[in-house]
DOSEKOL-527090 format. One record per residue (C-alpha): x, y, z; residue in three letters. Coordinates in steps of 0.5 Angstrom, whole numbers, padded with zeros to 4 digits, always signed. Layout:
XYZAla
...
END
This chain:
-0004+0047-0009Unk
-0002+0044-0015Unk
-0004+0043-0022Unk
-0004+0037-0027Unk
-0002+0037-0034Unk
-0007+0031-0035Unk
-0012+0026-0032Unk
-0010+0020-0028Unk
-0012+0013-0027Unk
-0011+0010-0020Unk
-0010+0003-0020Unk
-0013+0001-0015Unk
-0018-0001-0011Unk
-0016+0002-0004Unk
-0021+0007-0001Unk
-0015+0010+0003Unk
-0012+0012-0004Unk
-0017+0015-0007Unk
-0018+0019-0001Unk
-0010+0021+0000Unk
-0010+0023-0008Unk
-0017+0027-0007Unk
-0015+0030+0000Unk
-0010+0034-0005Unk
-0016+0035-0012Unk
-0012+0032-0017Unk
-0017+0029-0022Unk
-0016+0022-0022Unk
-0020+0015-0024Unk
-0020+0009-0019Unk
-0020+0002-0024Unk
-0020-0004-0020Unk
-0013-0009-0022Unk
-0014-0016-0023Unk
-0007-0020-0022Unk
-0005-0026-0019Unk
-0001-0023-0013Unk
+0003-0030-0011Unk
+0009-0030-0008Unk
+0015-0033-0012Unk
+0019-0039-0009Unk
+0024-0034-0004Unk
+0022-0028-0007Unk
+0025-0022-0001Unk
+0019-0018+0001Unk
+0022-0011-0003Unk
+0023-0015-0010Unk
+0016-0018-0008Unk
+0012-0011-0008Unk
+0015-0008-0013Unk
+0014-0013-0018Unk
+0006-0013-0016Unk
+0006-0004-0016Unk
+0009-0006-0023Unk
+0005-0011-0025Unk
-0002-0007-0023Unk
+0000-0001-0027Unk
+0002-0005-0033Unk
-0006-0009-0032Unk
-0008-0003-0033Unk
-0005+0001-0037Unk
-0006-0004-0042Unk
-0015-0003-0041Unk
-0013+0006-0042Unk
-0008+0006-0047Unk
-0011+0013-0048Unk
-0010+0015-0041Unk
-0002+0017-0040Unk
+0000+0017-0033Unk
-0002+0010-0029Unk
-0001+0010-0022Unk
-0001+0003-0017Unk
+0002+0001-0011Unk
+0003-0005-0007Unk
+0003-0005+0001Unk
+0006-0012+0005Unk
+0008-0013+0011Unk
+0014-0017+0013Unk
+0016-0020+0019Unk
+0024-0021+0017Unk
+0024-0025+0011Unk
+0017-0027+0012Unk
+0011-0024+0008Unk
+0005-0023+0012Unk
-0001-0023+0007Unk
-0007-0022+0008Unk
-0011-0026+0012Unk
-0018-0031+0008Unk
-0021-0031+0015Unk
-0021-0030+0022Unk
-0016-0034+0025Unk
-0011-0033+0020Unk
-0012-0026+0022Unk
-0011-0027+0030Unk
-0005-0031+0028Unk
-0002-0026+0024Unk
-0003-0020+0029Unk
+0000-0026+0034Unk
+0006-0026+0030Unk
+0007-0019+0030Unk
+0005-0018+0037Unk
+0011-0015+0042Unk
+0016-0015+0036Unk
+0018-0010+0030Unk
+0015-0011+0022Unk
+0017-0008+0016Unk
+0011-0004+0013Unk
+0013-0004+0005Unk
+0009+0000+0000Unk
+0011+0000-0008Unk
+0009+0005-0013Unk
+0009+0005-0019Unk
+0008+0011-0024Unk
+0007+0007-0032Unk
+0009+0014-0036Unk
+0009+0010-0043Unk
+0013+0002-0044Unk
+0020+0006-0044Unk
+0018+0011-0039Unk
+0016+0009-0032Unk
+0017+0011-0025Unk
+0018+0007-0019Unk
+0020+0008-0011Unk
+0018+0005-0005Unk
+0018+0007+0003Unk
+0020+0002+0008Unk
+0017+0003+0016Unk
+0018-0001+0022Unk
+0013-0001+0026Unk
+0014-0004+0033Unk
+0007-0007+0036Unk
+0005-0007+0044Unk
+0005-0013+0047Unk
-0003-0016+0049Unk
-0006-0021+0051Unk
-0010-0026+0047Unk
-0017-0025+0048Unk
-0016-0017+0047Unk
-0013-0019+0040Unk
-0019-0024+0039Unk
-0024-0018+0040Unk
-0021-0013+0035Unk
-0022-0019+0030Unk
-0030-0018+0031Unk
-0028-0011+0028Unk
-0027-0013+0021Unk
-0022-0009+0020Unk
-0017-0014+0019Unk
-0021-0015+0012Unk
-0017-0014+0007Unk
-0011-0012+0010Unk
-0004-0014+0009Unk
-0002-0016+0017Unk
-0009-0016+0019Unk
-0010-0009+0023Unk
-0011-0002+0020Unk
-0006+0003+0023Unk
-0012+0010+0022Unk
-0017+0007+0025Unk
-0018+0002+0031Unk
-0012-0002+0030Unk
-0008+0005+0032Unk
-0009+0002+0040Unk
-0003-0004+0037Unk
+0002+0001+0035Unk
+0008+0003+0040Unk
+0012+0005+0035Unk
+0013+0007+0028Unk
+0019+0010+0024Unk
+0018+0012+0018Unk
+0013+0015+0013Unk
+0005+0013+0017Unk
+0003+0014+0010Unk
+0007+0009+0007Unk
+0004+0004+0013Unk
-0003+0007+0011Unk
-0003+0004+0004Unk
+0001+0010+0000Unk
+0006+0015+0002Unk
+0003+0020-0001Unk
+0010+0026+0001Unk
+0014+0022-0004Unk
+0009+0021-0009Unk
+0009+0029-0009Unk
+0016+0030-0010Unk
+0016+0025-0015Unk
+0010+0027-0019Unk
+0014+0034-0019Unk
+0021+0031-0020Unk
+0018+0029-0027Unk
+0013+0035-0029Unk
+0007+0031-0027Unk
+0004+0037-0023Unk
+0007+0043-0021Unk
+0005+0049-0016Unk
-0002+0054-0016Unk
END
């Protein structure tokens, strides 16, 4: 469907990104970021991922000066003015899906596209996300599928977790982990792929 003027590098190491970028044949290198993902003092949940989408790209961007188009993103999920983090263990896992239980949460994802140091793409995708309500003990069995590990909010809304969602408005990809619709028209918008 479309072509790309170069190779990319995603900075990421997210397995659902990968498989968005490759579901569409762009060529592409994973590279793992490592930065420090602390929260600042009442840092709002949107300044918060976009400061880290930015901060993955220009991590990686320094290692692959020869590669010109660097692609990361953040995902969070914020409870109000809360961010839910992901959880170290099973019962930070349970109290995140406990908090969220029965309510509305906002999904954030980030990306950001490194172009050069004075050329850079930036855009986010907020969704609500409205979660039944259940009972402890189906929560509690859910964790012991290990799908909370590494995941903002502890649940994954493709895979087992889908069972939790009542309700989403909003870009579904974005809450998977990368909006990949807004990707597209933002990756044509600056001639970073065009049409077969």
């Amino acid at each position: 469907m479309f072509k790309q003027a170069h190779k990319w590098i995603l900075a990421s190491s997210s397995p659902r990104r990968r498989d968005m970028l490759n579901r569409y044949c762009f060529d592409f290198t994973p590279h793992s970021p490592f930065v420090d993902e602390s929260i600042k003092d009442n840092e709002n949940p949107l300044a918060y991922t976009k400061r880290i989408a930015q901060k993955k790209a220009r991590f990686v961007a320094n290692l692959h000066k020869n590669i010109p188009v660097v692609i990361a993103a953040d995902t969070i999920i914020a409870l109000g003015k809360e961010i839910i983090t992901k959880p170290d263990n099973q019962k930070s896992a349970l109290k995140s899906l406990l908090n969220l239980n029965g309510k509305v949460h906002d999904v954030y994802t980030a990306v950001a596209i490194h172009l050069s140091e004075q050329n850079n793409i930036y855009f986010y995708a907020k969704t609500k996300v409205e979660f039944f309500s259940h009972p402890t003990k189906l929560l509690e069995s859910y964790i012991q599928t290990k799908e909370y590990l590494d995941k903002s909010g502890a649940y994954s809304i493709e895979e087992l977790g889908t069972f939790l969602i009542k309700k989403i408005n909003g870009s579904w990809n974005s809450v998977v982990g990368f909006p990949i619709e807004l990707f597209i028209q933002h990756a044509l918008s600056a001639n970073l792929i065009k049409p077969i």
